[in-house]
C-alpha positions as CSV (number, residue, x, y, z in Angstrom):
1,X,81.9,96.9,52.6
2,X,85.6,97.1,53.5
3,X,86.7,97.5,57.4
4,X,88.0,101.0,58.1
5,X,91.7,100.4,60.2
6,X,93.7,103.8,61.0
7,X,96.6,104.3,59.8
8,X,98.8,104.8,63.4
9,X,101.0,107.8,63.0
10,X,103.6,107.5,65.5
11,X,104.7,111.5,65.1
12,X,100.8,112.6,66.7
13,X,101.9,110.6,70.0
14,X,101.8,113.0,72.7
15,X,102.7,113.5,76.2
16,X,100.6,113.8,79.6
17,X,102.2,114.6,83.1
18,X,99.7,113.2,85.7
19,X,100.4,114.3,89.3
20,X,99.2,111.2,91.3
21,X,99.6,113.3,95.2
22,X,96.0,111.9,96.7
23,X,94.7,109.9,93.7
24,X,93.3,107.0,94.3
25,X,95.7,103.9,93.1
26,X,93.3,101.8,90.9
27,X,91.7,105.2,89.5
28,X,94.3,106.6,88.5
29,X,95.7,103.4,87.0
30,X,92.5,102.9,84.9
31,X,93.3,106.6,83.5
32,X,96.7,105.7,82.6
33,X,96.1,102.8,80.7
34,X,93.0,104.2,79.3
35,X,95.8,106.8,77.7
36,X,97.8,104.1,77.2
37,X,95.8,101.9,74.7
38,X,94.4,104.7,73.4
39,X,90.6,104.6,74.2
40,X,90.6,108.3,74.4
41,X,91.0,109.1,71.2
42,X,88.4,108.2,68.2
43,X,90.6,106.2,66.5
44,X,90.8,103.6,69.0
45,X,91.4,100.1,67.4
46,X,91.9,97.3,70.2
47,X,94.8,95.4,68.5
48,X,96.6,98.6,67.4
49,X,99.2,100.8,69.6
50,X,97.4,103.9,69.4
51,X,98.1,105.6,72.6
52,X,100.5,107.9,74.3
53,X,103.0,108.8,76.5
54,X,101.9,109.2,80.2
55,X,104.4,110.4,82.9
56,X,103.2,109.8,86.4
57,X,104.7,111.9,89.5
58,X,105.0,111.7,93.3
59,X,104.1,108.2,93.2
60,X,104.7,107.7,96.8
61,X,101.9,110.4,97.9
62,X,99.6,107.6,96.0
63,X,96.2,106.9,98.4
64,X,94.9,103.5,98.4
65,X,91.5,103.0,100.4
66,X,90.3,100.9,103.1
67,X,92.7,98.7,105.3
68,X,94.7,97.9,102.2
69,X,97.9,100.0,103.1
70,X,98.8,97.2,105.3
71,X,96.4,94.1,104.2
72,X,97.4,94.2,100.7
73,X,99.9,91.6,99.8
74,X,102.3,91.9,96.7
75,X,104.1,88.6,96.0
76,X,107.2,87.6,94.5
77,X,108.5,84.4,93.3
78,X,112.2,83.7,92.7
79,X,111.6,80.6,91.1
80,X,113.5,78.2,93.7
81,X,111.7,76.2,96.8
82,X,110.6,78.9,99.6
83,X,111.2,81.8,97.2
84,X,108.0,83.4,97.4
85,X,108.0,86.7,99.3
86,X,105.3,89.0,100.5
87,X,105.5,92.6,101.0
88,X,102.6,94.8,102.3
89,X,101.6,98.3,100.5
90,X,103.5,100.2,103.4
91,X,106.7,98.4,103.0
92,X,106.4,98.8,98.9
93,X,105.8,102.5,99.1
94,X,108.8,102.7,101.3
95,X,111.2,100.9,99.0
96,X,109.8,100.9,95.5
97,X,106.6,103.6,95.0
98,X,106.9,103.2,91.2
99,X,106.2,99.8,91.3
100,X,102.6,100.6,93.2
101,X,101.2,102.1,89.8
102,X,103.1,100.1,87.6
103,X,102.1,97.0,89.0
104,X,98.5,98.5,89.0
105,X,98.3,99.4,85.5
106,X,99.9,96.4,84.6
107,X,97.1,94.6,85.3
108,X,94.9,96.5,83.2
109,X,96.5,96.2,79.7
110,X,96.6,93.1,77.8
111,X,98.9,90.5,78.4
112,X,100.2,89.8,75.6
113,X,102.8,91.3,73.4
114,X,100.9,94.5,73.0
115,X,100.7,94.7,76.7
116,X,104.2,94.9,76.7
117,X,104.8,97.7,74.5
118,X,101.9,99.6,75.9
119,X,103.8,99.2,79.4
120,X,106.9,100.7,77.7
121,X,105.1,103.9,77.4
122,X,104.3,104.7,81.0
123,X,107.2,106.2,83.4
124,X,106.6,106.3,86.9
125,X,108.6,108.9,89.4
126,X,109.2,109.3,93.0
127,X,109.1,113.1,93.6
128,X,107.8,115.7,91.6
129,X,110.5,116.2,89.1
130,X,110.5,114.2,86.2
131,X,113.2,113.8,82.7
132,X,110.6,114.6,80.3
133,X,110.4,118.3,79.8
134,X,111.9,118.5,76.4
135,X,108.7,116.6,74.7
136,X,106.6,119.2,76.5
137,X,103.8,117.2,78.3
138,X,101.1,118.2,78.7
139,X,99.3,118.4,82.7
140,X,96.1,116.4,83.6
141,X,94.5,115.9,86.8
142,X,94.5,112.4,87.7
143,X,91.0,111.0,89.0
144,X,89.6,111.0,92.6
């Protein structure tokens, strides 16, 4: 008996806006790279690129639980002596909010170079307006 692999149609890719004003960080970034890889669909296949697109707005109105808005550490390394740098959910949300879910789903795709390409997929906005209209995404609610 031969293994059945889908064939991966890269036309059927579609689109989904998620609104991320009062999601939780970490469940919303296990629905987006769930919609990512693909593991919504029944033709899932775990080395294949068989997700979608996924916009994510208002990422600075994100909610992360707990003292972690300013106990939670984000480091940086330039790659020179005393180049690390550390920079507290509050400050990050201030400066960069996209990279709060990007950095999130990040670490819940593979790391390899499907990860990559999966990661390709995802754009992250500040405010509630996004460039994406002409491929007609469609809304979800993101989870609580």
């Amino acid at each position: 008996m031969k293994t059945h692999l889908p064939k991966v149609n890269l036309d059927e890719r579609k689109w989904h806006v998620i609104d991320a004003e009062g999601a939780v960080l970490g469940r919303l970034a296990v629905q987006v790279a769930d919609i990512l890889r693909g593991k919504n669909k029944p033709t899932y296949t775990a080395h294949l690129d068989a997700g979608d697109f996924v916009v994510v707005i208002n990422a600075e109105k994100v909610r992360v639980t707990g003292k972690k808005e300013t106990a939670k550490e984000y480091m940086t390394y330039s790659g020179w002596k005393g180049g690390e740098k550390y920079t507290t959910v509050e400050r990050l949300r201030a400066g960069k909010p996209e990279h709060l879910i990007t950095h999130a789903v990040k670490g819940m795709i593979p790391k390899n170079r499907l990860g990559r390409v999966l990661l390709t997929k995802l754009k992250v906005y500040k405010g509630p307006k996004h460039d994406h209209a002409a491929q007609k995404p469609t809304a979800l609610k993101a989870a609580n």
